[in-house]
N, C-alpha and C positions, 0 to 999 in steps of 0.2 A: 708613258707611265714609267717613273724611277723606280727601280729595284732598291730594297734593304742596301745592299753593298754599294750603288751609286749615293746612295745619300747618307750613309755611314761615314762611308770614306770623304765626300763633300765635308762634313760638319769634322771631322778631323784635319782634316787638310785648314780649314777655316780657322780652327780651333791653335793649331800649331803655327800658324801664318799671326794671327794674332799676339800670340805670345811671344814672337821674332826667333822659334825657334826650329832650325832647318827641318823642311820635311821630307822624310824616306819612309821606306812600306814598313820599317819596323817598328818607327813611331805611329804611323796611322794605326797597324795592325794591334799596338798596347792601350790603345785609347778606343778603338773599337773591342776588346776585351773589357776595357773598366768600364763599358757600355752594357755588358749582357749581351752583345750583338753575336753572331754569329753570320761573317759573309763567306762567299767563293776566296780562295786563296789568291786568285789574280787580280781582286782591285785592289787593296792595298799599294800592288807595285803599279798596276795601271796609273794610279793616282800620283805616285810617287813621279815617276816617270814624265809627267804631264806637268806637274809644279817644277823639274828641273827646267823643263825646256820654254816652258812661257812663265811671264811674271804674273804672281799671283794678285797683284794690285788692279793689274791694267785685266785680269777676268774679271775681279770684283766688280771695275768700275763700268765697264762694258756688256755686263750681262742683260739680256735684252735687246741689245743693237745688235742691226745685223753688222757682216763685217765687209772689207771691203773689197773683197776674194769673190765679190758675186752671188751670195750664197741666197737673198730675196733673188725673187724673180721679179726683173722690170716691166712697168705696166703697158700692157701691147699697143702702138704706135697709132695714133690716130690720123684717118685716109680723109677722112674731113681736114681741108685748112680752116675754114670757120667755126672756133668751138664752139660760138654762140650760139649756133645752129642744131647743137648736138644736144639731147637731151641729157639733164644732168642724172647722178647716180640716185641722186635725191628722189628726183621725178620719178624716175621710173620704181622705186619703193615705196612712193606713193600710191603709183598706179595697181602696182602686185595689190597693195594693202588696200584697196577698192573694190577691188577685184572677187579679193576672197571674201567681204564682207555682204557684196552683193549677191555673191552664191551662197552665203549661210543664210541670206534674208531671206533667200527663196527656199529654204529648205523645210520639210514638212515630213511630219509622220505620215501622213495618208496619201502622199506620190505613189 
């Protein structure tokens, strides 16, 4: 969950990036004033700080992908060489979903 200051500071940081005009914590900090906002005094420079040192473009463009520092976890190695043999993820969400509908069939007020 974002905090008021993480998405304040996000929508100015956006806001000033858009307009091609350089961002630092005193401009984040004047436009989260013309907001009515009231944040922690350290995002503004946090923010500041983090558009100096990476390009604002390439977050935009990349938001949602993971990156390439590792940061998903890879999916654990399978000890089967035959995948065909392997049940797919499919199957077995099927199976769960039979499962539980078998057991709500049987289910009864007067058990």
């Amino acid at each position: 969950m974002s905090s008021v200051g993480e998405l304040a500071c996000t929508y100015a940081c956006l806001i000033l990036h858009d307009d091609d005009i350089p961002i630092n914590a005193e401009r984040i900090s004047t436009l989260i004033k013309a907001s009515n906002l009231k944040v922690e005094s350290y995002w503004p420079s946090l923010f500041a700080k983090l558009c100096e040192k990476r390009n604002v473009n390439e977050l935009i463009m990349n938001v949602g992908t993971p990156t390439s520092n590792n940061d998903v976890a890879a999916p654990p190695p399978t000890t089967n060489n035959d995948a065909s043999t392997a049940p797919s993820v499919n199957d077995k969400k099927k199976e769960e979903i039979k499962e539980e509908s078998d057991d709500e069939a049987m289910f009864s007020l007067f058990d």
